[in-house]
mmCIF file of the N, C-alpha and C atoms, coordinates in Angstrom:
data_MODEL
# 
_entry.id   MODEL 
# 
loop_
_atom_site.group_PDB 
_atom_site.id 
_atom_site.type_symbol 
_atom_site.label_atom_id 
_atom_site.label_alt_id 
_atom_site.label_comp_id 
_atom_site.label_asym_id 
_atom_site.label_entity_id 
_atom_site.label_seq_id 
_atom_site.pdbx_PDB_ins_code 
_atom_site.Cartn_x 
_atom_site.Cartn_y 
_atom_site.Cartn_z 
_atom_site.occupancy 
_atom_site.B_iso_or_equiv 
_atom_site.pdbx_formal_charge 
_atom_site.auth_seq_id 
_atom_site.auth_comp_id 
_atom_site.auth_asym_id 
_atom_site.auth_atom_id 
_atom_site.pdbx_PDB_model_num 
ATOM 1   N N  . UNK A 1 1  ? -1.735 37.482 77.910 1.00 0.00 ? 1  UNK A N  1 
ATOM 2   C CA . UNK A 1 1  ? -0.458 37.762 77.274 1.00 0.00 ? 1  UNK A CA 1 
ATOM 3   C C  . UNK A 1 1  ? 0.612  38.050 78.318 1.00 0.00 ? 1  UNK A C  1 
ATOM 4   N N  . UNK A 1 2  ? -0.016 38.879 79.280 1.00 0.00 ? 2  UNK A N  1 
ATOM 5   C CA . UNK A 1 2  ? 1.057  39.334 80.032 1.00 0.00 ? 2  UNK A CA 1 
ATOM 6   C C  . UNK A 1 2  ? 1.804  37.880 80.980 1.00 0.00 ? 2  UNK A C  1 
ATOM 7   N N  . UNK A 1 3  ? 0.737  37.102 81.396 1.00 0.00 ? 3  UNK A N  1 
ATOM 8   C CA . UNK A 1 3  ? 1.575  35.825 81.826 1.00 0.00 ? 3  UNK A CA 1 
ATOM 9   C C  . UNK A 1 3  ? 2.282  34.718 81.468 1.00 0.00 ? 3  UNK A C  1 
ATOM 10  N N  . UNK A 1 4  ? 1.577  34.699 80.109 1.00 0.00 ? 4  UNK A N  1 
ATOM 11  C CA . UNK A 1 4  ? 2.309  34.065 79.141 1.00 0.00 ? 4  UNK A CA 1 
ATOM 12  C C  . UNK A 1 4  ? 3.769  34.962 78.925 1.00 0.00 ? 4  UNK A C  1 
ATOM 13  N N  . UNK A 1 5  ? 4.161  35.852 78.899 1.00 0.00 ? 5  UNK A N  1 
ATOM 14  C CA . UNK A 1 5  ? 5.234  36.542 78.882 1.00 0.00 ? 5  UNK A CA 1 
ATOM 15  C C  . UNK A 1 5  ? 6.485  36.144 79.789 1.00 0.00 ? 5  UNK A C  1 
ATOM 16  N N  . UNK A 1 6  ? 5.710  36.104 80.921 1.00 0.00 ? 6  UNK A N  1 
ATOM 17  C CA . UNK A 1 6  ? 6.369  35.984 82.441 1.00 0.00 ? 6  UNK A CA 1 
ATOM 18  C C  . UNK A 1 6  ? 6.535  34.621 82.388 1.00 0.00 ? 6  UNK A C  1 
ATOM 19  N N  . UNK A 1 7  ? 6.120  33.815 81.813 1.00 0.00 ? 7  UNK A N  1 
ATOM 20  C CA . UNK A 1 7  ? 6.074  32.238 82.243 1.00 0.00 ? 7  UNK A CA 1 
ATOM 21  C C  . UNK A 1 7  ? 7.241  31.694 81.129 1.00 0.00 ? 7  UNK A C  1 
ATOM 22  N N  . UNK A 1 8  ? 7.054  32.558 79.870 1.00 0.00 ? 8  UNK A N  1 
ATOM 23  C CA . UNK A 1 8  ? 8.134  31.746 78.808 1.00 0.00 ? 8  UNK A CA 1 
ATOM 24  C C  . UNK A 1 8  ? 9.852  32.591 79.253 1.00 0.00 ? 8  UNK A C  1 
ATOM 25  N N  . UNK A 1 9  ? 9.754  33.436 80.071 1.00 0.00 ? 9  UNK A N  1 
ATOM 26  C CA . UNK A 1 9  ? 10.806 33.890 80.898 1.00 0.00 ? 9  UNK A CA 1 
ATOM 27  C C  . UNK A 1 9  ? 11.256 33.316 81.795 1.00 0.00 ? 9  UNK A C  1 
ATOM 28  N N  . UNK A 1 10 ? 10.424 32.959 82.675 1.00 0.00 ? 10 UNK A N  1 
ATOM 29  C CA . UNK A 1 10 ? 10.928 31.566 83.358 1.00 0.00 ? 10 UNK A CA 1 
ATOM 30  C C  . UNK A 1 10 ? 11.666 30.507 82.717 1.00 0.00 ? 10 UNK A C  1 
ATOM 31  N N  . UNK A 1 11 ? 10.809 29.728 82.167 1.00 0.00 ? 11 UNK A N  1 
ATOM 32  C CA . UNK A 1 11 ? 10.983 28.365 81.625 1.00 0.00 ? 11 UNK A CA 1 
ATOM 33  C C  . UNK A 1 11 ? 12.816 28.960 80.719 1.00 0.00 ? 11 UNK A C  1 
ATOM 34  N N  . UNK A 1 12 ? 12.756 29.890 80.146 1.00 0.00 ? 12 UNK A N  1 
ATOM 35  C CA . UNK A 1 12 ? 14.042 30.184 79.599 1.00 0.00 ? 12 UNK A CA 1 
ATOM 36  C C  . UNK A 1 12 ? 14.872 30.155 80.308 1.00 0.00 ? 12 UNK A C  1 
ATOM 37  N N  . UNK A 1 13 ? 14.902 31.035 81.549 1.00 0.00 ? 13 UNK A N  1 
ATOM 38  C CA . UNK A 1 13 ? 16.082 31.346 82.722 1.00 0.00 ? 13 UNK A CA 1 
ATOM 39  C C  . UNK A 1 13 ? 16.561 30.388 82.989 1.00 0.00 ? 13 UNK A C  1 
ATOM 40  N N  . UNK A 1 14 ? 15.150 29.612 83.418 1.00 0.00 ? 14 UNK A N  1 
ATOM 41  C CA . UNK A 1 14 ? 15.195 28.141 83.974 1.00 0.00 ? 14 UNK A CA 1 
ATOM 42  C C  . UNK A 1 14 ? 16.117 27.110 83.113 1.00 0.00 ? 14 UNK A C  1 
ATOM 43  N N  . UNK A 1 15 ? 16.278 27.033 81.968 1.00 0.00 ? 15 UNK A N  1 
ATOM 44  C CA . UNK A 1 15 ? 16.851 26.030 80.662 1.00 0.00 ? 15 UNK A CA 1 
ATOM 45  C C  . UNK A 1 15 ? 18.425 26.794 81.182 1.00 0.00 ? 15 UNK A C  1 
ATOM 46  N N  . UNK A 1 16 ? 18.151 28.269 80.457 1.00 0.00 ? 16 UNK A N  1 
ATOM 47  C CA . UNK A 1 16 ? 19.422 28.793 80.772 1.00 0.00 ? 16 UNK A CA 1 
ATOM 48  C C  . UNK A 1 16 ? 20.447 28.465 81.884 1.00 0.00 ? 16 UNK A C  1 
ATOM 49  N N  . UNK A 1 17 ? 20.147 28.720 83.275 1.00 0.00 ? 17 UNK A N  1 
ATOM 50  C CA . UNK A 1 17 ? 20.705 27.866 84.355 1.00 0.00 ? 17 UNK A CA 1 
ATOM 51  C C  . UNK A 1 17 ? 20.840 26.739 84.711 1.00 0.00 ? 17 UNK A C  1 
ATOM 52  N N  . UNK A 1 18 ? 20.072 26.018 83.734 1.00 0.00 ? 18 UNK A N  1 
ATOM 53  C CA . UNK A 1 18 ? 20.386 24.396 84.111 1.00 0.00 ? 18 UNK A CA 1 
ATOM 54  C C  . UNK A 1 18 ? 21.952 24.278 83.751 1.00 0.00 ? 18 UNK A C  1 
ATOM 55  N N  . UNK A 1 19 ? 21.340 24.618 81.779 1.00 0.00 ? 19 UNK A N  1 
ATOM 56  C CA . UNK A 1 19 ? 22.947 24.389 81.211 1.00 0.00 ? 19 UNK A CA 1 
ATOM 57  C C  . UNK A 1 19 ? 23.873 25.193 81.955 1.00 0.00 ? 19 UNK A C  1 
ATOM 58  N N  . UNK A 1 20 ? 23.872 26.076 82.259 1.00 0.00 ? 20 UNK A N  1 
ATOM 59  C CA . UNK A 1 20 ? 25.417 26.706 83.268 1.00 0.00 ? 20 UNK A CA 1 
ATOM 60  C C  . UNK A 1 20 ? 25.485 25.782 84.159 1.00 0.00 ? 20 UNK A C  1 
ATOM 61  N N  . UNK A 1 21 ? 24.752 25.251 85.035 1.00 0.00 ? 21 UNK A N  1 
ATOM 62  C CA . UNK A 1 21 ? 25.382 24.385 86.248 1.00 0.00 ? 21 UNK A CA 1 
ATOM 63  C C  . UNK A 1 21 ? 25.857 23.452 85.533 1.00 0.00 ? 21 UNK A C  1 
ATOM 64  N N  . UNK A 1 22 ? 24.918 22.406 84.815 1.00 0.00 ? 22 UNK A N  1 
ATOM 65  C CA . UNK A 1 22 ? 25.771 21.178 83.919 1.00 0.00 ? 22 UNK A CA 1 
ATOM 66  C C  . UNK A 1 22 ? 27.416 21.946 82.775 1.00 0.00 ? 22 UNK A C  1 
ATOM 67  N N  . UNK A 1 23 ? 27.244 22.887 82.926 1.00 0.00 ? 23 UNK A N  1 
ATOM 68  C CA . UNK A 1 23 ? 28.580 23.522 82.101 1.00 0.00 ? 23 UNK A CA 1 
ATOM 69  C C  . UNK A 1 23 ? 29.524 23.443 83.373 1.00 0.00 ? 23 UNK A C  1 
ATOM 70  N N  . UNK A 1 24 ? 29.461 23.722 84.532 1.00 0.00 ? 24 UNK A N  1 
ATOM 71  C CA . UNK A 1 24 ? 30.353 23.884 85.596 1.00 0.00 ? 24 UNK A CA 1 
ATOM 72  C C  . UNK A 1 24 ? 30.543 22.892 86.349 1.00 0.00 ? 24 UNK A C  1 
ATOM 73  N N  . UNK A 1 25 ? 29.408 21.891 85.917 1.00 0.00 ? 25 UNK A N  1 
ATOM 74  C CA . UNK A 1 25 ? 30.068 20.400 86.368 1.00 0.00 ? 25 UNK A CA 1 
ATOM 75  C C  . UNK A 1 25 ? 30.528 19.567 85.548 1.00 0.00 ? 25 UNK A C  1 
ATOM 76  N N  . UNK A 1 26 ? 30.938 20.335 84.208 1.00 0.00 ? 26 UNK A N  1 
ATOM 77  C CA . UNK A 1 26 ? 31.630 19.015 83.060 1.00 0.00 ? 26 UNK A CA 1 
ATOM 78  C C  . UNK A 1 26 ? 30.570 18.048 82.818 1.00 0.00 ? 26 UNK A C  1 
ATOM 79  N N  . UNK A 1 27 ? 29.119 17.928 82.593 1.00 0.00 ? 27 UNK A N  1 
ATOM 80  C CA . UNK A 1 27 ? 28.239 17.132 82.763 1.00 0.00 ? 27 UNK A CA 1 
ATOM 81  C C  . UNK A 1 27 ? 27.810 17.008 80.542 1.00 0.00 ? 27 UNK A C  1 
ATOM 82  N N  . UNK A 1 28 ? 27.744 15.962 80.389 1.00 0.00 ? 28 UNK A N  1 
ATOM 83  C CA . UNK A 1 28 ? 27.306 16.307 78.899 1.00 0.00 ? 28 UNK A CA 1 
ATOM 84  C C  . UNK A 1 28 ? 26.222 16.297 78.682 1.00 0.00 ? 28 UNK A C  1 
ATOM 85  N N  . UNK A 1 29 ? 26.079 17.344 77.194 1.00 0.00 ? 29 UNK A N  1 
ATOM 86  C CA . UNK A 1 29 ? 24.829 18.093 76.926 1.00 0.00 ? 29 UNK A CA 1 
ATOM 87  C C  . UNK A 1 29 ? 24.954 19.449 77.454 1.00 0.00 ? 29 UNK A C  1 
ATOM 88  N N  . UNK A 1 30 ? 25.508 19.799 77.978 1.00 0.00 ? 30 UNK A N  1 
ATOM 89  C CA . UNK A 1 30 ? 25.790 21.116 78.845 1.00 0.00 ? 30 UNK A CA 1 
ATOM 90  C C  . UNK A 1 30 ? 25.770 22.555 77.542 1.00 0.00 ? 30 UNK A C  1 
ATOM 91  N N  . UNK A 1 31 ? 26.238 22.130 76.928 1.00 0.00 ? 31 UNK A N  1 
ATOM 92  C CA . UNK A 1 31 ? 26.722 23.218 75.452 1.00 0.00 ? 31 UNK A CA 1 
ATOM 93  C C  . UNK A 1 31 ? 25.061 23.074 74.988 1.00 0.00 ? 31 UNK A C  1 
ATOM 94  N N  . UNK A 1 32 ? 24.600 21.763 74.465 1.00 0.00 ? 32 UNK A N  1 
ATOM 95  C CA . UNK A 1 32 ? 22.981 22.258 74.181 1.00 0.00 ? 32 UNK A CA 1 
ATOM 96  C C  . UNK A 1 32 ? 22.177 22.943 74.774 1.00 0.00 ? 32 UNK A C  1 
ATOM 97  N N  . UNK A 1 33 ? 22.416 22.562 76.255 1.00 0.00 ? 33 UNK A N  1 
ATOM 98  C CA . UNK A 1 33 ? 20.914 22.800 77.271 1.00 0.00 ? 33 UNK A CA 1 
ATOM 99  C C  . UNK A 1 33 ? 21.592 24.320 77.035 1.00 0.00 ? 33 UNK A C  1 
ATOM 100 N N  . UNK A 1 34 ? 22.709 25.001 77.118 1.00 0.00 ? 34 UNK A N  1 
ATOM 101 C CA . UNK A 1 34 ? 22.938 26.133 77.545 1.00 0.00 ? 34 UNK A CA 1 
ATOM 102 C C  . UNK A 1 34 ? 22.072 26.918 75.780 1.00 0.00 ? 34 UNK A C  1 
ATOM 103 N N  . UNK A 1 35 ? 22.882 27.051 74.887 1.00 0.00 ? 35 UNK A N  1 
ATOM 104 C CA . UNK A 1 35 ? 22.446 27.186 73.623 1.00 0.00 ? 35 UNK A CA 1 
ATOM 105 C C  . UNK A 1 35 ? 21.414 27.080 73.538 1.00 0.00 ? 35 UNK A C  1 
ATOM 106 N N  . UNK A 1 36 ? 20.114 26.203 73.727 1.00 0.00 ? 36 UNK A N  1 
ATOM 107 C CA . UNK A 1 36 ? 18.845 26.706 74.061 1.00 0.00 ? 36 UNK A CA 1 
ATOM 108 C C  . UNK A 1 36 ? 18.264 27.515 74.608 1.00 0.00 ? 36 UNK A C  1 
ATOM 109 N N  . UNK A 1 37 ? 19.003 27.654 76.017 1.00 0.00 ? 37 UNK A N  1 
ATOM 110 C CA . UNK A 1 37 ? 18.038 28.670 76.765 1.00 0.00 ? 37 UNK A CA 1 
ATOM 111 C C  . UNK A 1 37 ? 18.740 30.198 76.401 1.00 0.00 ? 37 UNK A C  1 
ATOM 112 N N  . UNK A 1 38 ? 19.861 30.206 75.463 1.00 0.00 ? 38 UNK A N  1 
ATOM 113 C CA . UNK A 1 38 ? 20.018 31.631 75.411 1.00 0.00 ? 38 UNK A CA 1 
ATOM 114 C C  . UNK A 1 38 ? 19.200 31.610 73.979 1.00 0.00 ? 38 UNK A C  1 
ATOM 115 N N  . UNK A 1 39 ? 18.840 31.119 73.124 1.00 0.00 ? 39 UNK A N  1 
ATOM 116 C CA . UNK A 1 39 ? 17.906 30.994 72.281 1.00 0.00 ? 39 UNK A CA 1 
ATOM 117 C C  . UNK A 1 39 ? 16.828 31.381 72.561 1.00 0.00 ? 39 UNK A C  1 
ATOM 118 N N  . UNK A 1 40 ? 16.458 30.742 73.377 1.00 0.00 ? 40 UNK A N  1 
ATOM 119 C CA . UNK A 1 40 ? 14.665 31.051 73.916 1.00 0.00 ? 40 UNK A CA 1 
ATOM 120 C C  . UNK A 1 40 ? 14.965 32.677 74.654 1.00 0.00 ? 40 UNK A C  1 
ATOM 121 N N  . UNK A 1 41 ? 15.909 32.645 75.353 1.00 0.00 ? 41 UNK A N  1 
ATOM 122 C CA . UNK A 1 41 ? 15.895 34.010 76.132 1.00 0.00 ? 41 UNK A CA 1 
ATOM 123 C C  . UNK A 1 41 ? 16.078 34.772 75.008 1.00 0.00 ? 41 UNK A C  1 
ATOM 124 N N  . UNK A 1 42 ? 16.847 34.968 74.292 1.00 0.00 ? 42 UNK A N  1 
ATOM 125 C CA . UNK A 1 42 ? 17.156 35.906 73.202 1.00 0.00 ? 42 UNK A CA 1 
ATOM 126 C C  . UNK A 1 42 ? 16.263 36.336 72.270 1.00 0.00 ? 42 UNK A C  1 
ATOM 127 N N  . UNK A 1 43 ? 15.713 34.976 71.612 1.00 0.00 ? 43 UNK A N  1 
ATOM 128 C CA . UNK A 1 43 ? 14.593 35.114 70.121 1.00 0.00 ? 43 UNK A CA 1 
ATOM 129 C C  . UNK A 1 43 ? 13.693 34.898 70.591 1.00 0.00 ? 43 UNK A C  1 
ATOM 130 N N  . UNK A 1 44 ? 13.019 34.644 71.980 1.00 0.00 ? 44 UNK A N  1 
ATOM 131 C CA . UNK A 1 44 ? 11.244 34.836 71.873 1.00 0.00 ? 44 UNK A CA 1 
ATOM 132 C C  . UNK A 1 44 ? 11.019 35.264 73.465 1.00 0.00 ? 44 UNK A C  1 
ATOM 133 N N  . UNK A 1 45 ? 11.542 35.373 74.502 1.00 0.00 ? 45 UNK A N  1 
ATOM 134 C CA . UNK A 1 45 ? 11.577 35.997 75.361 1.00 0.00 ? 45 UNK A CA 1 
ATOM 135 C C  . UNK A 1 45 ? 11.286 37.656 75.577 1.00 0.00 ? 45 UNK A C  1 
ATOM 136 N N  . UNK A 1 46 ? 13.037 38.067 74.777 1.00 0.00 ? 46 UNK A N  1 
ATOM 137 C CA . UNK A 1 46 ? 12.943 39.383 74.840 1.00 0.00 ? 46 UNK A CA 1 
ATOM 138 C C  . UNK A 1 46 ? 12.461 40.228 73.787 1.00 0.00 ? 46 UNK A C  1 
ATOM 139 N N  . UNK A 1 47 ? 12.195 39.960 72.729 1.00 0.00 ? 47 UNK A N  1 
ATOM 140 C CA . UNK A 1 47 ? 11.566 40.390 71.595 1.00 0.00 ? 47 UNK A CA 1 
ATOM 141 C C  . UNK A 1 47 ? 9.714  39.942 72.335 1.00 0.00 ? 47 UNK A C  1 
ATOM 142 N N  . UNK A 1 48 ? 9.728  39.295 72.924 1.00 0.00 ? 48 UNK A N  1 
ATOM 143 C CA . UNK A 1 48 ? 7.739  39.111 73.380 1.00 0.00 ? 48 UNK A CA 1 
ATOM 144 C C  . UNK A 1 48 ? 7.421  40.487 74.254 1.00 0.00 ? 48 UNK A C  1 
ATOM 145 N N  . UNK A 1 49 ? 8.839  40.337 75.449 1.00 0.00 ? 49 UNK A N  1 
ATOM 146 C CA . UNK A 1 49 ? 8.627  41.436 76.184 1.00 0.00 ? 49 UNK A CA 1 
ATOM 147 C C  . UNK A 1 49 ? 8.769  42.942 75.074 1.00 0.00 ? 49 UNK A C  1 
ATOM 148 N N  . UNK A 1 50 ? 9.785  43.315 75.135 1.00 0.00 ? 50 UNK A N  1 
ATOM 149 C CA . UNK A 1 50 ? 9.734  44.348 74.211 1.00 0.00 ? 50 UNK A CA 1 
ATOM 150 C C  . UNK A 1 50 ? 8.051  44.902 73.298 1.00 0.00 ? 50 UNK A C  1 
ATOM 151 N N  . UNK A 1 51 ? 8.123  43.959 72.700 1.00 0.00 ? 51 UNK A N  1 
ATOM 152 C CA . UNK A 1 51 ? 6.747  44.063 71.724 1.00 0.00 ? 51 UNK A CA 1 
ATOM 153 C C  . UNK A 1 51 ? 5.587  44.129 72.971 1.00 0.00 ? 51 UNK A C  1 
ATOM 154 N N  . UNK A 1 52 ? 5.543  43.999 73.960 1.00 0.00 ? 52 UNK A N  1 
ATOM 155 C CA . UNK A 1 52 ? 4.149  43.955 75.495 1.00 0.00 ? 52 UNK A CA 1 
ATOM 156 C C  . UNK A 1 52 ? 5.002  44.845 75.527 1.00 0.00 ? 52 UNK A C  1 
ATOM 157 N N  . UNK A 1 53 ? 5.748  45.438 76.021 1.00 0.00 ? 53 UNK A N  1 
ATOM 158 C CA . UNK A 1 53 ? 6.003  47.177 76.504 1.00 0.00 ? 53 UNK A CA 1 
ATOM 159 C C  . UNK A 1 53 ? 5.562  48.103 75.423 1.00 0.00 ? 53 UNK A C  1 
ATOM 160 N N  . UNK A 1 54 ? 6.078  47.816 74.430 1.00 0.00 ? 54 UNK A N  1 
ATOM 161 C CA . UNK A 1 54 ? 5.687  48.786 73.346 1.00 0.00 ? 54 UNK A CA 1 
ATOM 162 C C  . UNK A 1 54 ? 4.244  48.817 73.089 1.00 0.00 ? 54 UNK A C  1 
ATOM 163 N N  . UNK A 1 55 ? 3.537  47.787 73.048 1.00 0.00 ? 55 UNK A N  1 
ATOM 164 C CA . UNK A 1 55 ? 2.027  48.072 72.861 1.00 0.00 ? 55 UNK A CA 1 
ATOM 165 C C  . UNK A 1 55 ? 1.426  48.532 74.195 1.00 0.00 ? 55 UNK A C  1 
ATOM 166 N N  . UNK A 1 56 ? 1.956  48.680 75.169 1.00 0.00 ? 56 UNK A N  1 
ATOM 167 C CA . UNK A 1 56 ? 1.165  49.028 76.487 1.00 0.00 ? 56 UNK A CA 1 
ATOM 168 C C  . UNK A 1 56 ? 1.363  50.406 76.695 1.00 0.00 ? 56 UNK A C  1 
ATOM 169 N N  . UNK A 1 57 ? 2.509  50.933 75.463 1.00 0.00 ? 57 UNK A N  1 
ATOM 170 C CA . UNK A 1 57 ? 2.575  52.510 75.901 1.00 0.00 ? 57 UNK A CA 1 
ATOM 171 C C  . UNK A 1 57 ? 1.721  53.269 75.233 1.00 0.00 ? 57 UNK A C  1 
# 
């Protein structure tokens, strides 16, 4: 669990920063790729972590 945690944090950041660079180069698709990765960071990222802290206390 715990790496699975760490890994779908990645892969989010990772989405997340793509779309910002393609947002700062006027590149299209930029608004999706970004909108995904604050998706993934938002609704299953930080709610996974949260829920692994809370059960580890």
């Amino acid at each position: 669990m715990k790496k699975s945690v760490y890994v779908l944090g990645f892969i989010a950041l990772f989405i997340l920063s793509t779309g910002l660079m393609f947002k700062s180069m006027h590149w299209p698709f930029a608004g999706i790729i970004t909108v995904v990765g604050f998706v993934l960071f938002n609704f299953m990222f930080l709610p996974t972590l949260f829920y692994k802290l809370y059960k580890s206390k």
